[in-house]
C-alpha positions, 0 to 999 in steps of 0.5 A: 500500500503506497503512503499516498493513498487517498479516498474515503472508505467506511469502518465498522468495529466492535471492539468490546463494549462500544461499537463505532462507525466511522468514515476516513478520508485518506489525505494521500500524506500520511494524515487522515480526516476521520468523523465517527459516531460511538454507542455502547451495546446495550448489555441484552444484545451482548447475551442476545439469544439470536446472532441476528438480535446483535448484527440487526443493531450493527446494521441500524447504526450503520444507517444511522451514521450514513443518514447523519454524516454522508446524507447525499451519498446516502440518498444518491447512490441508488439502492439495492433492487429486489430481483424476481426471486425476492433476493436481495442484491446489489446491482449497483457498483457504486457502494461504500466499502466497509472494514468490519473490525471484529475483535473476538477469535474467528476463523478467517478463510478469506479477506471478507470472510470469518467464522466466529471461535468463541466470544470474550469481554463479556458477549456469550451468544451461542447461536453465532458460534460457527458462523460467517461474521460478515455474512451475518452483517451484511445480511442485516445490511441487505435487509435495510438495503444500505449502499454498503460491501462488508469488504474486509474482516480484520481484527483490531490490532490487526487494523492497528498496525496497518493504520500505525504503517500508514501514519508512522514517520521515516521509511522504518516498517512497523512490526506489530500492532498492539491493543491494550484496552478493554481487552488485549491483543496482538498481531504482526508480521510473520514469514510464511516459511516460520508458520507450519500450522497448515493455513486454510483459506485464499491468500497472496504468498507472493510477499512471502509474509502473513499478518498474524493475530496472536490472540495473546490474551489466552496465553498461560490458560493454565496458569504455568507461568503468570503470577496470579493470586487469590483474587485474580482467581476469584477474578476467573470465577465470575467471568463468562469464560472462566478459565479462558483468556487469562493473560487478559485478565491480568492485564485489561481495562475490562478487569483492572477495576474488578481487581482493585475492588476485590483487593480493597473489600478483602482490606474491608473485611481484615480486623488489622486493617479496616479500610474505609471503617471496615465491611460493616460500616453503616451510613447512620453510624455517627461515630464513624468519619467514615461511612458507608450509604446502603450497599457500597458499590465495592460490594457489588461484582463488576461496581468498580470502574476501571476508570478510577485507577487512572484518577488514583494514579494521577492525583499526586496533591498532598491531600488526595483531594480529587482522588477523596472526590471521586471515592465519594461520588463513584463508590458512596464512600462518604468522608474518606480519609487521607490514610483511606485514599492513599491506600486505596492509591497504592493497592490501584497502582499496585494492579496497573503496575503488574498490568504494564509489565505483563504487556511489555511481556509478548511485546518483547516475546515478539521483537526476540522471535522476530530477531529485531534487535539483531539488524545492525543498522540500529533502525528503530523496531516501530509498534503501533498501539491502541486503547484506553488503558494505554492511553489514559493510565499516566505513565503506563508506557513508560512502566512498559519500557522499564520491563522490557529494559529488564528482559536479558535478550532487549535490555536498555541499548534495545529498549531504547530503539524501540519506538512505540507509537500510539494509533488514536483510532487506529482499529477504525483508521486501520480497517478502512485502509485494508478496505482499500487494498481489498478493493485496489486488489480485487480480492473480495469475494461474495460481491 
């Protein structure tokens, strides 16, 4: 793909909790001009009984946005047309192409086509195991006959490493592309002579070469490996998937919070310790500074937003004023004191400090598999990240850093050649740039 590419192209992603729609226009320079609109799937549609209850809601967004932001496109380039036999098809050839960024375990055997492992973060529909994501997406498309081509199925930290290629600086390729948000994950690119996996599907050998989604968030299931306590194990118990994805929970958004909230009541609950007056605390105790009102959010399972750690860990006053704040107002802990708030600091930095040097971990795996740190032209190993713990968590990069200086095989000489750079919108950014090789390349099957 040339860095001089222009046009404009359509992203789908559902990445977790939220699904985007968005549009990027390619300037031809490097640089992008993106617009989207962002809505949170609504919690009966992520354990929906049918796969066609969730594609549906994808699909109306998707009219949605077309509606709102390309309004004469939408009405102007002519609709799908019913045929004899009440088929749905597209008889026109001006339609917009779509990246669909799926971010759960498929089975991919063409550039447009996936059929779904299992569901994380929190989804469980059932009926959709087994089945062409895509297909079950411009199905739902068809049904509202939108001018849109599903064109591309890619995950996120796939579409992040295209979109960190597209906008890295220099002429230096970029190796992998990360996501660290409310899951975790990576992909990057690999010689096909050191994959001996047999690979199902079509696909171009002539690069010599295969992006790879690692799915890294699986790794050490068994816990052989991964320094895991009481409460990550209690953590496991209470997910969707219990035993599965377990690199994941220790290191993504969607538990980091959790974990904090069953280290802080076990402190609750301990006579020597006592934290925020103790787990029988009651509001209309006067002798309390300290009180609790009703049933405290830190005894309710999934209560604590992550959010709160990137707040603890950027509250660097004397008096823990912003901190005290938002421990009143997010959790109903009225009054909390000086000594509360920086316990409560440090167990929250604890849990985000272990989480930044686990990432660095398959980061560093990857650069020794790769071997490159070995190149002796001293070029930079360029990785493109994404996500909001990266991203919002103060100094959660440079906690990376510090690790993989500590891995023998990188160390600081290494460490420092390493150029991490953070991909704002990168798995949108990304699945229309692959929507736009599918398209130039002519490899999309099914339209």
């Amino acid at each position: 793909m040339s860095l001089s590419e222009e046009g404009l192209y359509l992203a789908a992603d559902l990445g977790g909790t939220n699904f985007r729609v968005c549009s990027v226009n390619l300037n031809g320079d490097t640089t992008f001009k993106l617009s989207y609109t962002k809505v949170t799937i609504p919690k009966e549609l992520m354990v929906a009984k049918t796969a066609e209850e969730l594609f549906a809601f994808l699909a109306k967004q998707i009219e949605e946005y077309l509606e709102l932001h390309h309004p004469e496109d939408y009405t102007t380039i002519l609709r799908k047309r019913q045929t004899s036999s009440d088929h749905i098809v597209f008889e026109d050839e001006e339609v917009f192409q779509l990246g669909f960024t799926f971010s759960f375990p498929v089975q991919q055997v063409g550039i447009n086509k996936g059929k779904l492992i299992r569901w994380t973060k929190g989804f469980d529909i059932p009926d959709a195991i087994g089945k062409d994501v895509c297909s079950l997406l411009q199905q739902e498309i068809d049904k509202l006959r939108l001018p849109v081509r599903v064109a591309t199925l890619v995950n996120d930290t796939v579409s992040t490493l295209m979109a960190r290629s597209y906008t890295s600086p220099g002429k230096t390729r970029t190796l992998l592309g990360a996501i660290f948000g409310t899951g975790t994950n990576g992909a990057y690119i690999e010689k096909l002579n050191s994959i001996h996996k047999p690979i199902a599907g079509d696909y171009d050998r002539s690069t010599g070469e295969m992006v790879l989604n690692t799915e890294w968030g699986s790794f050490d299931n068994q816990l052989n490996f991964l320094p895991s306590t009481s409460y990550d194990r209690e953590l496991n118990l209470s997910t969707p998937n219990p035993g599965t994805h377990m690199f994941e929970k220790h290191v993504s958004g969607m538990f980091l919070g959790e974990l904090v909230r069953l280290v802080v009541l076990d402190m609750m609950r301990n006579p020597n310790v006592l934290l925020f007056g103790g787990i029988d605390t009651i509001a209309n105790d006067k002798t309390q500074n300290t009180r609790v009102d009703g049933k405290p959010r830190l005894q309710t399972v999934w209560g604590l937003d992550t959010a709160i750690l990137s707040i603890a860990a950027a509250d660097n006053t004397p008096e823990l004023g912003v901190l005290r704040e938002q421990l009143e107002g997010m959790l109903d802990i009225h009054g909390p004191s000086l000594a509360d708030a920086r316990a409560f600091k440090e167990i929250a930095g604890s849990v985000a400090r272990r989480a930044a040097r686990l990432s660095a971990i398959p980061l560093a795996a990857i650069m020794i598999h790769c071997e490159a740190l070995t190149c002796s032209t001293q070029e930079p190993v360029d990785i493109g990240v994404d996500g909001s713990v990266i991203e919002h968590y103060p100094f959660y990069l440079d906690m990376v850093y510090e690790s993989l200086r500590a891995v023998n095989e990188i160390g600081k000489e290494g460490a420092d050649r390493v150029r991490v750079g953070f991909v704002k919108d990168g798995s949108s950014v990304g699945a229309a740039l692959i929507a736009l090789v599918a398209g130039r390349i002519g490899t999309v099957t099914g339209i």
